[in-house]
PyMOL commands that place a pseudoatom at each C-alpha (Angstrom):
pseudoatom trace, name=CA, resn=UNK, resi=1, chain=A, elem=C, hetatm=0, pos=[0.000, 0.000, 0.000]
pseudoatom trace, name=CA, resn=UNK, resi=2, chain=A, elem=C, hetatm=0, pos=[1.373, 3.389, -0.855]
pseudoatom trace, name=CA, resn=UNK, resi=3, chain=A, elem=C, hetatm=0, pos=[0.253, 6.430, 0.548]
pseudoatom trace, name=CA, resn=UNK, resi=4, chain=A, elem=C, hetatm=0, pos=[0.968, 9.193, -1.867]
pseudoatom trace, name=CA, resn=UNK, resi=5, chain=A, elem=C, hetatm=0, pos=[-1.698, 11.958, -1.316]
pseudoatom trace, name=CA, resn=UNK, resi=6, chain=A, elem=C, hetatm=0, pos=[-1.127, 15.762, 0.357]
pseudoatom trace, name=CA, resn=UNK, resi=7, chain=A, elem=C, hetatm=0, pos=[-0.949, 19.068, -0.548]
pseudoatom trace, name=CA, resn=UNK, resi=8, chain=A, elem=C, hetatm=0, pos=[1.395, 22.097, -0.072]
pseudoatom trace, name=CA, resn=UNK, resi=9, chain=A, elem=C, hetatm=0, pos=[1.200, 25.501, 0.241]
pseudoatom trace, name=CA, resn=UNK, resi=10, chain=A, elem=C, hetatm=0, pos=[3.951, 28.038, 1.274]
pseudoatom trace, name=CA, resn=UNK, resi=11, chain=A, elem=C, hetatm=0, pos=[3.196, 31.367, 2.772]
pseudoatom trace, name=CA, resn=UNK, resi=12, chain=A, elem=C, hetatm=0, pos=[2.739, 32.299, 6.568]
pseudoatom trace, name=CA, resn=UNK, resi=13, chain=A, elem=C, hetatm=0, pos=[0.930, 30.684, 9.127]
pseudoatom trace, name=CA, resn=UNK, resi=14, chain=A, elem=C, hetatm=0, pos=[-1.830, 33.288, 9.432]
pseudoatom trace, name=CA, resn=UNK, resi=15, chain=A, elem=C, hetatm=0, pos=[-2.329, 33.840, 5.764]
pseudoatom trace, name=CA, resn=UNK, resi=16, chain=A, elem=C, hetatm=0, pos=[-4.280, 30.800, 5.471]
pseudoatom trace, name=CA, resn=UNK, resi=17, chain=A, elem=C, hetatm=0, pos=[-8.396, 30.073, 6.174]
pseudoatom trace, name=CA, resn=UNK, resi=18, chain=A, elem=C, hetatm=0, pos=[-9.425, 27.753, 9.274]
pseudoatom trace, name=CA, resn=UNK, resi=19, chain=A, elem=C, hetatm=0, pos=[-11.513, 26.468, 6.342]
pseudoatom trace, name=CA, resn=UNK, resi=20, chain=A, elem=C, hetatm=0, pos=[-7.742, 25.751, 4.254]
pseudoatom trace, name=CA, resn=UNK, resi=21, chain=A, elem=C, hetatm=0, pos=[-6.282, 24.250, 7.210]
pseudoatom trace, name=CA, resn=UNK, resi=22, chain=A, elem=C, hetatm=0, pos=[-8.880, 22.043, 8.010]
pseudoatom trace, name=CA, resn=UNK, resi=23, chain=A, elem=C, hetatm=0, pos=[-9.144, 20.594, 4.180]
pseudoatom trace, name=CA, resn=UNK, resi=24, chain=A, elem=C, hetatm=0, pos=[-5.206, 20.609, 4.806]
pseudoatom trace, name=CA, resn=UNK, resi=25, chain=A, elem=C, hetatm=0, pos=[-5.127, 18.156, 7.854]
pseudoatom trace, name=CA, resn=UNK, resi=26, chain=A, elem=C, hetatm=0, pos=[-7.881, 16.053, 6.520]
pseudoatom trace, name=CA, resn=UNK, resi=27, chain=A, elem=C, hetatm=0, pos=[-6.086, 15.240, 3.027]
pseudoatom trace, name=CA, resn=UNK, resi=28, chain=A, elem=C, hetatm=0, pos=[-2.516, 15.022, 4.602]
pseudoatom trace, name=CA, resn=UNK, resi=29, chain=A, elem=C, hetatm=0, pos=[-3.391, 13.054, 7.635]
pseudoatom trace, name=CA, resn=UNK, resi=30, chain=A, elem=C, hetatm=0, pos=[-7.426, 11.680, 8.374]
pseudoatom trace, name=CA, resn=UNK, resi=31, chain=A, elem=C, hetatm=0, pos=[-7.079, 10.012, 5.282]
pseudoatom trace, name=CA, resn=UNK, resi=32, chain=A, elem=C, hetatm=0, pos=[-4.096, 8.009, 5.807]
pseudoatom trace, name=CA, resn=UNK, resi=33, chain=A, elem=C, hetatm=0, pos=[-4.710, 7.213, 8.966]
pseudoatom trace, name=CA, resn=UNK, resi=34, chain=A, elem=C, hetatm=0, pos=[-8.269, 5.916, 8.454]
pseudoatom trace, name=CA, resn=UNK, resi=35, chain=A, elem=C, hetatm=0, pos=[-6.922, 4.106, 4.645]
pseudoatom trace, name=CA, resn=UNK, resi=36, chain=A, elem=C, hetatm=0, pos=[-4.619, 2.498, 6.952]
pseudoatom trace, name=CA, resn=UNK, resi=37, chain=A, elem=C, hetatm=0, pos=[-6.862, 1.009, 9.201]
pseudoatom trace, name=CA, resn=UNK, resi=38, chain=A, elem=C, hetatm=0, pos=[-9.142, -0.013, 6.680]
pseudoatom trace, name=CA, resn=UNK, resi=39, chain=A, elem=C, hetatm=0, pos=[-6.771, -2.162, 4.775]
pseudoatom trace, name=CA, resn=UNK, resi=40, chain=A, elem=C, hetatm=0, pos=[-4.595, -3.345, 8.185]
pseudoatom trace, name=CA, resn=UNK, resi=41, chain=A, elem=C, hetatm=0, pos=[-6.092, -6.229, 8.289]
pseudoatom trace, name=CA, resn=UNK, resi=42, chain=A, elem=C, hetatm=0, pos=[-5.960, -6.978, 4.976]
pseudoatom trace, name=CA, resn=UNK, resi=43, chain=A, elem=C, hetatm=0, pos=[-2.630, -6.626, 4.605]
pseudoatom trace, name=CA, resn=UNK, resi=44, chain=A, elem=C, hetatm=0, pos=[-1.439, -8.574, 8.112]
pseudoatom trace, name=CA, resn=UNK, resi=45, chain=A, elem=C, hetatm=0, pos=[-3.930, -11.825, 7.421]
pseudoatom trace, name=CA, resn=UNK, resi=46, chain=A, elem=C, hetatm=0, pos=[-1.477, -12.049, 4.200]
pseudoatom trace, name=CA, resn=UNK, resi=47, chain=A, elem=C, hetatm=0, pos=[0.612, -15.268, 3.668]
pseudoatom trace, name=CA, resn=UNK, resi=48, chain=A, elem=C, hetatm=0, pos=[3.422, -13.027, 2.356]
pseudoatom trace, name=CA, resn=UNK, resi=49, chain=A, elem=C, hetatm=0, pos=[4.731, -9.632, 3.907]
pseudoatom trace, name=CA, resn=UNK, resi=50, chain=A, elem=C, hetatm=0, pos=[2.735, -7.171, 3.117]
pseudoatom trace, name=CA, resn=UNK, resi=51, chain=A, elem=C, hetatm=0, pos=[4.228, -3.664, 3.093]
pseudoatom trace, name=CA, resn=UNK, resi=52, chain=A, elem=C, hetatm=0, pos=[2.873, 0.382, 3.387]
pseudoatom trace, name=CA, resn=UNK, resi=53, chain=A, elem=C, hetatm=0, pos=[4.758, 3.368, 1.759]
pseudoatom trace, name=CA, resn=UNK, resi=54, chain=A, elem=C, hetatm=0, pos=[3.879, 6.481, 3.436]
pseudoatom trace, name=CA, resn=UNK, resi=55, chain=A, elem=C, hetatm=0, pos=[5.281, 9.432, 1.336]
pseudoatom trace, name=CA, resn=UNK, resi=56, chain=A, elem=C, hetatm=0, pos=[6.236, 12.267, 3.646]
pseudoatom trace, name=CA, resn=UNK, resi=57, chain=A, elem=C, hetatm=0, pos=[8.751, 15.113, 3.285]
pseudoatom trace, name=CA, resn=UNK, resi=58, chain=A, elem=C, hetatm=0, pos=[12.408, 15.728, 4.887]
pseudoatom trace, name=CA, resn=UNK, resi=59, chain=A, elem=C, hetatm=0, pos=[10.142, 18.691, 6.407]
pseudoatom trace, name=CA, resn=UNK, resi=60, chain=A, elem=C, hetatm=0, pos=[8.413, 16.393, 8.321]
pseudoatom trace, name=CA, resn=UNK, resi=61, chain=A, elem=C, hetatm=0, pos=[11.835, 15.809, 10.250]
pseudoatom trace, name=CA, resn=UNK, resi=62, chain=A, elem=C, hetatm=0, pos=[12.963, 19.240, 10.650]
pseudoatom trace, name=CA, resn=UNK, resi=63, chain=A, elem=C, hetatm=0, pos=[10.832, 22.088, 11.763]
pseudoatom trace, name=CA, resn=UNK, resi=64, chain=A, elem=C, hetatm=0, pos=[10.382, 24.288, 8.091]
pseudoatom trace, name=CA, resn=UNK, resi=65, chain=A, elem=C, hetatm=0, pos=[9.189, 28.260, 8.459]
pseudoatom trace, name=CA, resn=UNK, resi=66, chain=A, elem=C, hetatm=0, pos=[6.864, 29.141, 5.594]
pseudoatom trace, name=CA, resn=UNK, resi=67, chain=A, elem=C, hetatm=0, pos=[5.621, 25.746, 5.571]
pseudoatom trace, name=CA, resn=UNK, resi=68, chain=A, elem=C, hetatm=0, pos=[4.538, 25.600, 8.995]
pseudoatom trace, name=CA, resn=UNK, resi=69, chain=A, elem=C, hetatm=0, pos=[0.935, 23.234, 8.791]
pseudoatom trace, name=CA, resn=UNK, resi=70, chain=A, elem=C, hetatm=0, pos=[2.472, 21.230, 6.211]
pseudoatom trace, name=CA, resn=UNK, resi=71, chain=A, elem=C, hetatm=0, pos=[5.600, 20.215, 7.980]
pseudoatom trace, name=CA, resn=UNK, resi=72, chain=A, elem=C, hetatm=0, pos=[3.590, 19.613, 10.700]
pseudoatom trace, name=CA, resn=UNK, resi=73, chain=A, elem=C, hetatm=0, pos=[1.518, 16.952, 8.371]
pseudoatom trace, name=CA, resn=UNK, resi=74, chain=A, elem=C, hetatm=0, pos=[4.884, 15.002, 6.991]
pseudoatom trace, name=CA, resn=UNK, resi=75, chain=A, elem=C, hetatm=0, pos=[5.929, 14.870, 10.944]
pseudoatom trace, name=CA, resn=UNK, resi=76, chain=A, elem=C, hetatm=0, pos=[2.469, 13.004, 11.329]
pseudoatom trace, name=CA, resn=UNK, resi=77, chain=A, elem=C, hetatm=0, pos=[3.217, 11.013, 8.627]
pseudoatom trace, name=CA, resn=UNK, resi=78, chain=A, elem=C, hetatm=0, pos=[6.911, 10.269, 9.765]
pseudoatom trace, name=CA, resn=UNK, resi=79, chain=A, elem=C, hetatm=0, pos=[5.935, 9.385, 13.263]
pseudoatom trace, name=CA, resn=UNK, resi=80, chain=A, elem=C, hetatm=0, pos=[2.572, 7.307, 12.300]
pseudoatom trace, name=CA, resn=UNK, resi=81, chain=A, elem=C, hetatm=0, pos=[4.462, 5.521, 9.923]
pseudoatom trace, name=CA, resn=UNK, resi=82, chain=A, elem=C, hetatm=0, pos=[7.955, 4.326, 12.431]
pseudoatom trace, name=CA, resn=UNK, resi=83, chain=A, elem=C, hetatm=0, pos=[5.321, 4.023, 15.368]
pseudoatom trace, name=CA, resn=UNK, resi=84, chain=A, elem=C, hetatm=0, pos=[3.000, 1.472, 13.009]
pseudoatom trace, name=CA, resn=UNK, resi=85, chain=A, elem=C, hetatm=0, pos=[6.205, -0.477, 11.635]
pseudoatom trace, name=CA, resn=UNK, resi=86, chain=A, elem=C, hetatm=0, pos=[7.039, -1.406, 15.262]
pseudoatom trace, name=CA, resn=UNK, resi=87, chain=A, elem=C, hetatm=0, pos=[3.267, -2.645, 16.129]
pseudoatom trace, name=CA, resn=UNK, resi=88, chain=A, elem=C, hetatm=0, pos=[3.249, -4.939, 12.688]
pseudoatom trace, name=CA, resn=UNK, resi=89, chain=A, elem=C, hetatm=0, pos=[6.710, -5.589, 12.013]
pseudoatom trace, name=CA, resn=UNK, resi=90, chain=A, elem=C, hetatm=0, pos=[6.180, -9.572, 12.291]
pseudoatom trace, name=CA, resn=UNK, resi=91, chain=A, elem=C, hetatm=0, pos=[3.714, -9.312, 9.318]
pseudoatom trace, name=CA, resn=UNK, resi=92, chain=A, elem=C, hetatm=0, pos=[4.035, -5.788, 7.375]
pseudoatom trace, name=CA, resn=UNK, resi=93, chain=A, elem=C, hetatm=0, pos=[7.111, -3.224, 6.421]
pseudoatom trace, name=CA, resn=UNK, resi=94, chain=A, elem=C, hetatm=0, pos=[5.578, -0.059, 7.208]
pseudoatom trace, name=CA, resn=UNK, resi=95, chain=A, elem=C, hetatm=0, pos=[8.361, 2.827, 5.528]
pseudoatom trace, name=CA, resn=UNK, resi=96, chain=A, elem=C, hetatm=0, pos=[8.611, 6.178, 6.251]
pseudoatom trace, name=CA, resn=UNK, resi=97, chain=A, elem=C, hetatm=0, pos=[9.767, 7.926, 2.704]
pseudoatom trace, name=CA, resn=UNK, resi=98, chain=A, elem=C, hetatm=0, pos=[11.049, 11.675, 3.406]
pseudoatom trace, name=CA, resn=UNK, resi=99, chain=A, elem=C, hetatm=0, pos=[12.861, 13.071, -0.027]
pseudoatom trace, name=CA, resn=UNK, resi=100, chain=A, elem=C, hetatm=0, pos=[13.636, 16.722, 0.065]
pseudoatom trace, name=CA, resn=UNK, resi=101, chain=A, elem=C, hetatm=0, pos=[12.486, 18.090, -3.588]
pseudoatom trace, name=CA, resn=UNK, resi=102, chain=A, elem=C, hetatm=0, pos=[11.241, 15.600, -6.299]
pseudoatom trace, name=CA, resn=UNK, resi=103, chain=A, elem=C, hetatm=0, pos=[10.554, 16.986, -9.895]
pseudoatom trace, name=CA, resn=UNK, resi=104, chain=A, elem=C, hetatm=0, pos=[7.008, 18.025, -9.597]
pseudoatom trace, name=CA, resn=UNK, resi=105, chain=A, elem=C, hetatm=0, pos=[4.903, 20.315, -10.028]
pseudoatom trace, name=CA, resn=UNK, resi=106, chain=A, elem=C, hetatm=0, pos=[5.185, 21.783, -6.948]
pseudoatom trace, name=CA, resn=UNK, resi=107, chain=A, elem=C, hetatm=0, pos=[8.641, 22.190, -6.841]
pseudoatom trace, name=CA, resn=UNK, resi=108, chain=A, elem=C, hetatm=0, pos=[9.128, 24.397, -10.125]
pseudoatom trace, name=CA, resn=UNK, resi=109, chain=A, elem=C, hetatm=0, pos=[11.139, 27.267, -8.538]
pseudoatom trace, name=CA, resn=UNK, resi=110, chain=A, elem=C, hetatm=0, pos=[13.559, 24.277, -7.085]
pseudoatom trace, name=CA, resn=UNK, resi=111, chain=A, elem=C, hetatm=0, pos=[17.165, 23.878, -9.106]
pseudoatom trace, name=CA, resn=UNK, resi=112, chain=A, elem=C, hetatm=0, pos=[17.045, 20.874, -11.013]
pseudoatom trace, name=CA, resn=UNK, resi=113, chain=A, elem=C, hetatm=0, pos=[20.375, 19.594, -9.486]
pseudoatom trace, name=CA, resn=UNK, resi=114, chain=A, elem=C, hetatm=0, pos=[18.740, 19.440, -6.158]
pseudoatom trace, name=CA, resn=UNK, resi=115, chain=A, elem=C, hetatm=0, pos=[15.784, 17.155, -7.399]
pseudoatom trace, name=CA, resn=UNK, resi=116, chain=A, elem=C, hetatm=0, pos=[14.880, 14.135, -7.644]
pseudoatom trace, name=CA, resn=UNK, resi=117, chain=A, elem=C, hetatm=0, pos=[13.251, 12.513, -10.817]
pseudoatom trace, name=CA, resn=UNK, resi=118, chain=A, elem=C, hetatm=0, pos=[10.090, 10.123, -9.906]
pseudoatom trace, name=CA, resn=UNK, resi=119, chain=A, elem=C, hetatm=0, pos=[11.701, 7.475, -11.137]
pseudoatom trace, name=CA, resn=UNK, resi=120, chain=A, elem=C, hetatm=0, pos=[14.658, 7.976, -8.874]
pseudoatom trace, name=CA, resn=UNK, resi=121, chain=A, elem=C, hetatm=0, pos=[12.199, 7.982, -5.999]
pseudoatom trace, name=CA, resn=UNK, resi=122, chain=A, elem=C, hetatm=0, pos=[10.359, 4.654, -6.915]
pseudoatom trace, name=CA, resn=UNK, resi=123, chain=A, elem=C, hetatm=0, pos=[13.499, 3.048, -7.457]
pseudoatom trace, name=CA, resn=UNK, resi=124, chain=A, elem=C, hetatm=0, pos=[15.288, 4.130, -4.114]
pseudoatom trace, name=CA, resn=UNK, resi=125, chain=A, elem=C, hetatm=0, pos=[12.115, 4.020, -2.172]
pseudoatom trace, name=CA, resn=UNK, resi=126, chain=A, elem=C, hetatm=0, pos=[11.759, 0.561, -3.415]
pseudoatom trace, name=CA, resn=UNK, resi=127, chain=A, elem=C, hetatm=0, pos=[15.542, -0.211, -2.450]
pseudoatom trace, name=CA, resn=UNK, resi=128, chain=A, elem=C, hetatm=0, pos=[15.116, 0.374, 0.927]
pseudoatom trace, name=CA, resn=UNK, resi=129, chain=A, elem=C, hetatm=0, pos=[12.049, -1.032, 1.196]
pseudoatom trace, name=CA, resn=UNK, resi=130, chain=A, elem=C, hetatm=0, pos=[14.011, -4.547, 0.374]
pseudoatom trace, name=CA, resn=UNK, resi=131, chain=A, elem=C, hetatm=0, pos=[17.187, -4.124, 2.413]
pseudoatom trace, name=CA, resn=UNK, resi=132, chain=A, elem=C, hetatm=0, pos=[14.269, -3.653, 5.607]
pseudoatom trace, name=CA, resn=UNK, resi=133, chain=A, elem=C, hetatm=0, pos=[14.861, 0.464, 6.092]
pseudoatom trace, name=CA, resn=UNK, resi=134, chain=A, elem=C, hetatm=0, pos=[12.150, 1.891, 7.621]
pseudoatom trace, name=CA, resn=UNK, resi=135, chain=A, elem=C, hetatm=0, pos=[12.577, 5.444, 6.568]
pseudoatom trace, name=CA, resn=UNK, resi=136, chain=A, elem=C, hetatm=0, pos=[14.464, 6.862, 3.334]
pseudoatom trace, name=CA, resn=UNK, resi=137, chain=A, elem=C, hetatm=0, pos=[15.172, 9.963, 1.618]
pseudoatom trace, name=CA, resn=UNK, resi=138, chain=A, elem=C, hetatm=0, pos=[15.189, 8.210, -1.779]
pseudoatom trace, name=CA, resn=UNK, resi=139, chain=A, elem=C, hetatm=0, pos=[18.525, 8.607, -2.744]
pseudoatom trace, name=CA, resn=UNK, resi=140, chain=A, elem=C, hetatm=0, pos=[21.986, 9.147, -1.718]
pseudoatom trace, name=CA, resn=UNK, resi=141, chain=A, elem=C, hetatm=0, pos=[22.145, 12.824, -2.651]
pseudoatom trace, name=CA, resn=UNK, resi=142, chain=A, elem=C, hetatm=0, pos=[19.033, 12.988, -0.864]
pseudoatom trace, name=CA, resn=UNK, resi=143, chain=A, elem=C, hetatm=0, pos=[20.441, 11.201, 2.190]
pseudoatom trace, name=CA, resn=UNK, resi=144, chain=A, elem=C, hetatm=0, pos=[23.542, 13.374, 2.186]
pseudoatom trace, name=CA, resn=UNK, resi=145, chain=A, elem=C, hetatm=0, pos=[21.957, 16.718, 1.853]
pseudoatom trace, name=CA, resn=UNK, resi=146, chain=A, elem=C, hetatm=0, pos=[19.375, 15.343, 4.526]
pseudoatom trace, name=CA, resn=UNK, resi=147, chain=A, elem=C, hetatm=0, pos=[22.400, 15.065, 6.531]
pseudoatom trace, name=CA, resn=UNK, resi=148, chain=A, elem=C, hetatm=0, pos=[24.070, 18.708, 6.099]
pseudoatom trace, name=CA, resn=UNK, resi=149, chain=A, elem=C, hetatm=0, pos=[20.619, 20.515, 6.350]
pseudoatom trace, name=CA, resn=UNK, resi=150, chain=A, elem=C, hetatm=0, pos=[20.214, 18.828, 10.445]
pseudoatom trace, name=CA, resn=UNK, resi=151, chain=A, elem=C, hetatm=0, pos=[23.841, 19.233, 11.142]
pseudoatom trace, name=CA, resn=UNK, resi=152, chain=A, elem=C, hetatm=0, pos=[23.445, 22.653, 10.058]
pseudoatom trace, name=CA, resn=UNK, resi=153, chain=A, elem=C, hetatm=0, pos=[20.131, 23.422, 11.968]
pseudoatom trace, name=CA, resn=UNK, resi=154, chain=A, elem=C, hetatm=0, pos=[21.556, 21.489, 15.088]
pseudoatom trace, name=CA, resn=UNK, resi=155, chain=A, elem=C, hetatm=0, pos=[23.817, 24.194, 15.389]
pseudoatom trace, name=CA, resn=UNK, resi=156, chain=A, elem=C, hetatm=0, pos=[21.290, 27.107, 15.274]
pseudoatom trace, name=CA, resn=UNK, resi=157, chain=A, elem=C, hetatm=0, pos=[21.470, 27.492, 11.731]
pseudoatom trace, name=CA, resn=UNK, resi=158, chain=A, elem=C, hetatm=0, pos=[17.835, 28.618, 10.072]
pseudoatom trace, name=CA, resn=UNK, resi=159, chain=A, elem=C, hetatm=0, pos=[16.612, 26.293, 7.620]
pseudoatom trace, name=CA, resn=UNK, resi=160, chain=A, elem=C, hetatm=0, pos=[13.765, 26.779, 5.582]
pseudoatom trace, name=CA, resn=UNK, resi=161, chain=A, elem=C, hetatm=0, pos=[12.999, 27.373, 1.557]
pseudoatom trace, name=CA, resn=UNK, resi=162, chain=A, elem=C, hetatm=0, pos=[10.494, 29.781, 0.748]
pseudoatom trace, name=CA, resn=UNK, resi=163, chain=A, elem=C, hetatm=0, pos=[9.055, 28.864, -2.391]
pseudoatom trace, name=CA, resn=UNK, resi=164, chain=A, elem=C, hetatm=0, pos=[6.861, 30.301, -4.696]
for i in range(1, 164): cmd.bond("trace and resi %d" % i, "trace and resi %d" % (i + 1))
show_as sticks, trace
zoom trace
């Protein structure tokens, strides 16, 4: 099972409606938690190992200005998905996928160089999916940059992209 729905939106935190937010929470989390529940047993009454992608964001592990309620969101889906892993891990892989920037739409204003194609994501999702990971950035440049932008923010350094 892959869980590859969300949206985005960059701008400050009180720009946005209580009406946008709460379309916002409902996309990026209700329904993947309440997918998930719905085909948990399905997936764990499997002969094989089953497994569950849940496609967050490296802003989901560090704290990103500008994109305040939807790094909150990919923390949800960071935390859900290593806290489910350990509750099934006899009977389901449950990975946590964080890339930074993959070439989509919504990352047009992104250099190209510090992208991912979707095919790079499949395959190194996929990848660590099979050597048992339960979180990835995707890639190694992903996994190194990942690296430099907490070192960097460990030591007080402000971190955030404001994109438009």
């Amino acid at each position: 099972m892959i869980n590859n729905v969300g949206i985005g939106k960059a701008g400050a935190f009180c720009d946005f409606t209580d009406h946008f937010y709460l379309n916002f929470f409902t996309l990026n989390c209700i329904t993947m938690t309440f997918l998930t529940k719905r085909l948990l047993p399905l997936l764990a009454n499997r002969e094989q190992k089953s497994a569950i992608i849940n496609v967050g964001s490296f802003t989901g592990i560090i704290p990103t200005p500008y994109c305040t309620i939807y790094s909150a969101t990919k923390a949800f889906s960071n935390f859900f998905s290593k806290a489910l892993g350990e509750e099934v891990k006899n009977k389901i892989d449950v990975l946590s996928f964080t890339p930074l920037f993959v070439d989509t739409k919504m990352t047009t204003t992104v250099p190209k160089k510090f992208k991912l194609s979707p095919e790079e994501c499949v395959t190194g999702c996929l990848s660590a999916l099979v050597v048992g990971r339960n979180t990835t950035a995707g890639s190694w440049k992903h996994e190194y940059l990942s690296v430099l932008f907490l070192y960097y923010t460990s030591n007080n350094f402000l971190f955030y992209f404001y994109l438009y």
